[in-house]
C-alpha positions in Angstrom: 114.3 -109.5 -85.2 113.2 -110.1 -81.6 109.9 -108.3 -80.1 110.2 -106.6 -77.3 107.1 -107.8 -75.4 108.1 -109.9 -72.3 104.2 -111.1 -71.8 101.8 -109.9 -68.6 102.7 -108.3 -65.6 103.3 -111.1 -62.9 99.8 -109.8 -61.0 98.2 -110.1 -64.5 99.8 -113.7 -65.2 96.7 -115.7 -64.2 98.6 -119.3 -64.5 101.2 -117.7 -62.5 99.3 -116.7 -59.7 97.1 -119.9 -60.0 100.5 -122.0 -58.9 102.0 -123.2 -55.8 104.8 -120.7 -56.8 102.3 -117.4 -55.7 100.6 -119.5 -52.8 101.6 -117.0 -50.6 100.3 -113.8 -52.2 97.4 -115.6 -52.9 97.3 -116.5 -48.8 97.8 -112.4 -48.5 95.5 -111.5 -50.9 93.0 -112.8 -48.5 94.0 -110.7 -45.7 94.1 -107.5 -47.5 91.1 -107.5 -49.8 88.5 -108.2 -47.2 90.8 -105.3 -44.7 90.0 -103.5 -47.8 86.5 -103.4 -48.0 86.1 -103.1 -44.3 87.8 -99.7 -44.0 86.3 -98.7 -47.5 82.5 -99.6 -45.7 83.9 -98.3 -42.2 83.2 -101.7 -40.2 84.0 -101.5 -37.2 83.1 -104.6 -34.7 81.0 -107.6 -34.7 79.0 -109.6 -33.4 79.6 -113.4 -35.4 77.0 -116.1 -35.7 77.9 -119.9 -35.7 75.5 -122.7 -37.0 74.4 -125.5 -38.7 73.9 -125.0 -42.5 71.4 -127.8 -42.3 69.0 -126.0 -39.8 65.7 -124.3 -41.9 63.0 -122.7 -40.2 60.8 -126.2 -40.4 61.6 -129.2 -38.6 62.0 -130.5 -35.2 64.8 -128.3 -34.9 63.6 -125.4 -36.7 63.2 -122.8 -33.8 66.9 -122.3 -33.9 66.4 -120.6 -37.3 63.8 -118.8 -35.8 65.4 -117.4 -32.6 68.9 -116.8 -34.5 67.1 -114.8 -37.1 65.0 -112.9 -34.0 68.3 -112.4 -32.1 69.8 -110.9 -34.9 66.8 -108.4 -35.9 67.1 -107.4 -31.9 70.9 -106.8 -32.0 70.7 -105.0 -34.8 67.9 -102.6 -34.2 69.8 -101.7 -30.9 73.2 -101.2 -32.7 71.5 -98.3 -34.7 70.8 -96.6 -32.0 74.4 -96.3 -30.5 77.1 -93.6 -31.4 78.8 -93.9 -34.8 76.9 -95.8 -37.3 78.4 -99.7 -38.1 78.6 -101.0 -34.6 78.4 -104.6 -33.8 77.0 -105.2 -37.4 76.2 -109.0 -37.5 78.6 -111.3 -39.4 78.0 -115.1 -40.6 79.7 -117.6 -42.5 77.1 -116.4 -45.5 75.8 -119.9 -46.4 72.3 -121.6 -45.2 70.8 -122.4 -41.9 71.8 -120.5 -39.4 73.8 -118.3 -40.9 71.3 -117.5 -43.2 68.6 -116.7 -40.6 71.9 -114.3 -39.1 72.2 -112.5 -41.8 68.0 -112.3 -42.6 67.5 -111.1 -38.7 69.7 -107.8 -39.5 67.9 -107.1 -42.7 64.9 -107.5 -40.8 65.9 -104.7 -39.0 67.0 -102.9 -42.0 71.0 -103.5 -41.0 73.8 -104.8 -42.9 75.2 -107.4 -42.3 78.7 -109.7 -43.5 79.1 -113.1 -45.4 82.4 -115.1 -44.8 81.6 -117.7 -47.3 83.8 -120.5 -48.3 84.3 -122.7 -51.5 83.5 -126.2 -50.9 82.0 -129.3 -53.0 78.6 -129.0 -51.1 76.4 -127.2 -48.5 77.8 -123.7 -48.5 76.5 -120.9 -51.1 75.8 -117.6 -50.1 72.7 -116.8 -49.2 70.1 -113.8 -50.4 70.6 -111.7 -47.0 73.9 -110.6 -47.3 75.0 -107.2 -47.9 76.6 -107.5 -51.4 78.9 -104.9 -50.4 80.1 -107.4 -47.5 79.9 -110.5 -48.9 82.9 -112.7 -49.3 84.1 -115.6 -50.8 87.5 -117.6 -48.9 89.5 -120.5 -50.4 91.6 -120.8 -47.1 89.5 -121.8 -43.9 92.2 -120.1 -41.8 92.1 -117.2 -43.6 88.6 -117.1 -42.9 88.7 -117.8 -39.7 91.4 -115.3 -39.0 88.5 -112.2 -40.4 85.8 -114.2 -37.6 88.2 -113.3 -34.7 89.4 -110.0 -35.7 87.0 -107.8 -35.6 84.4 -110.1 -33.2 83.1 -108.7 -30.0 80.8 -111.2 -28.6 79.9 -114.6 -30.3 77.6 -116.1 -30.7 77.3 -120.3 -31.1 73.8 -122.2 -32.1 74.0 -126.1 -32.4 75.7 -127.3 -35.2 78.6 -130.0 -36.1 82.3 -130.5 -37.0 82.4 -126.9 -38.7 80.5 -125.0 -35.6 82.3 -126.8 -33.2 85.9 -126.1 -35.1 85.0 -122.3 -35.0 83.9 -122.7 -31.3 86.8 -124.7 -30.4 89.3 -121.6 -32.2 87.7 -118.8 -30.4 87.5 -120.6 -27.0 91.1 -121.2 -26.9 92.0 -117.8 -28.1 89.9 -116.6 -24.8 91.5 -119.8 -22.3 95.4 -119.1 -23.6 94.4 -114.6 -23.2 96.1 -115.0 -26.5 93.6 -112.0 -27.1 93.4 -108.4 -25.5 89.9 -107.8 -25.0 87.3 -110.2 -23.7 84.4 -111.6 -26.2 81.8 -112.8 -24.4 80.6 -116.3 -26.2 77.3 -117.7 -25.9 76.1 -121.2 -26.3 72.6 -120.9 -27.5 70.7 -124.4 -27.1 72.0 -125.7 -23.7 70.8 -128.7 -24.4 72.1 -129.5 -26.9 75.6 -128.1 -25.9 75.4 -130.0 -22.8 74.9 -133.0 -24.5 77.6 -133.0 -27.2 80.6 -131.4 -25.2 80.6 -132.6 -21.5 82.1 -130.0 -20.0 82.0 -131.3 -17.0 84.3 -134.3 -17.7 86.8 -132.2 -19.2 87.5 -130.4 -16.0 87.2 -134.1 -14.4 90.1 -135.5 -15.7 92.0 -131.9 -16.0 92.1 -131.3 -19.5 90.9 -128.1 -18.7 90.2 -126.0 -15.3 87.0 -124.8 -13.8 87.8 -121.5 -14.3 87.8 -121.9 -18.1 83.6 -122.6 -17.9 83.7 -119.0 -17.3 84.7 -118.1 -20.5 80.7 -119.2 -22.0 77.4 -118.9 -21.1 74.6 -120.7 -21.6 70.7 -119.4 -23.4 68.0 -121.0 -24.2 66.0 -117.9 -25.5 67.1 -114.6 -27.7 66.0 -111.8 -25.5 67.8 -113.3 -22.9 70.7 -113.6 -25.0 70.2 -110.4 -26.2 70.2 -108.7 -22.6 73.5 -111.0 -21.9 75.1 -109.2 -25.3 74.1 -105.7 -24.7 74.9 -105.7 -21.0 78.4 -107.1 -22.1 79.0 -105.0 -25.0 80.9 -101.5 -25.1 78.5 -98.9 -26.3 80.3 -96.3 -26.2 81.6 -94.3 -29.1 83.8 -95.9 -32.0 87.2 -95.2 -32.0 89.0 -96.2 -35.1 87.9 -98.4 -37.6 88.1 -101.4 -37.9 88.6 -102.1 -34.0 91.1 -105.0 -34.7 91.6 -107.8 -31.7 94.8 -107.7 -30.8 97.3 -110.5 -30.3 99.1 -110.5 -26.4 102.9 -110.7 -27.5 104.6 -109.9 -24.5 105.0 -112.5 -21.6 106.8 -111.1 -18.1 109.5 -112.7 -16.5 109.5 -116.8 -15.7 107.0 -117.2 -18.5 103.4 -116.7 -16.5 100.7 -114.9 -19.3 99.8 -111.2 -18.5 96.8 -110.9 -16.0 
């Protein structure tokens, strides 16, 4: 006589949902979890760090560590003092460097703070200065890239390579194509060095992009000037509803132009 068990649950089949077959809920599950965890810890905006893993405090470029940990300590320490409690709560990619001293500056300042970390072979494990609460762990980079812009309310970029400037790269054009509703004010801290690895200048020279579109960064070379720049650009008002998601502009008026 045949039993009548029919095995797991498909949500509790773990080869199941390990195949190419669940890809997609596995793709969702990555949108809803983390959307889960911010409502549950009532995040409402940040401000995101981008950075080198490979920049410590020593070295001759170790002052970046220093200043983004400093910059982070000063942002946070003002964000306690607004209306509402979680504003503007600094967010990293959660592994070294940079992101590291991010995450360190807001517990400096006894803050919380979130880690979008990412699996890969080498380089990225989450550091020490995370909220645990808020720490995070993506196999999908667009996935994770997708929680950097959505709640974001200012970046801001320190020097770093082909994963900084990917991130940069994302946000920027979100801003140039006003594929967003509200502004994010994005700072390039290090000019430099920023100056030096993207000639900005020579994209507008041979009208890749226009000279409007510089407008849409700012350079700093030190973090209370970049702190001034952030809190004079940030809404401090209250909170409305949490989590303030960005918003994608859908509608396009007559003959194609983007809205204003």
């Amino acid at each position: 006589m045949k039993s009548g068990h029919s095995g797991p649950l498909a949500y509790h089949n773990g080869p199941f949902i390990d195949s190419d077959d669940a890809r997609p809920l596995r793709i969702l599950a990555e949108y809803l979890e983390p959307l889960y965890r911010f409502r549950r810890e009532q995040i409402h905006d940040t401000v995101v760090f981008f950075g080198s893993a490979r920049l410590g405090p020593g070295g001759p470029l170790g002052r970046y560590y220093v200043e983004a940990r400093q910059l982070a300590r000063q942002l946070t320490e003002w964000a306690q003092t607004l209306p509402g409690s979680r504003r503007f709560v600094v967010c990293s990619g959660g592994g070294a460097g940079i992101m590291e001293a991010a995450n360190r500056g807001a517990e400096d300042a006894g803050g919380r703070s979130i880690g979008l970390n990412i699996g890969l072979p080498h380089e990225q494990r989450p550091n020490p200065y995370v909220t645990p609460e808020l720490s995070f762990e993506f196999h999908y980079f667009f996935m994770r890239k997708l929680w950097f812009s959505h709640l974001a309310r200012a970046l801001v970029v320190f020097p770093g390579g082909f994963g900084t400037m990917d991130e940069l790269m994302e946000i920027l054009t979100l801003a140039q194509t006003r594929k967003l509703e509200r502004p994010i004010p994005i700072v390039l801290y290090g000019s430099t060095y920023w100056r030096q690895i993207i000639n900005f200048e020579a994209l507008v020279a041979y009208g890749m992009i226009a000279r409007a579109d510089l407008e849409l960064f700012q350079f700093v070379d030190d973090p209370q000037a970049a702190f001034e720049m952030l809190r004079d650009q940030l809404p401090s008002g209250p909170e409305g509803a949490s989590p303030a998601f960005a918003k994608s502009r859908t509608k396009v008026p007559p003959g194609g132009a983007q809205p204003p």
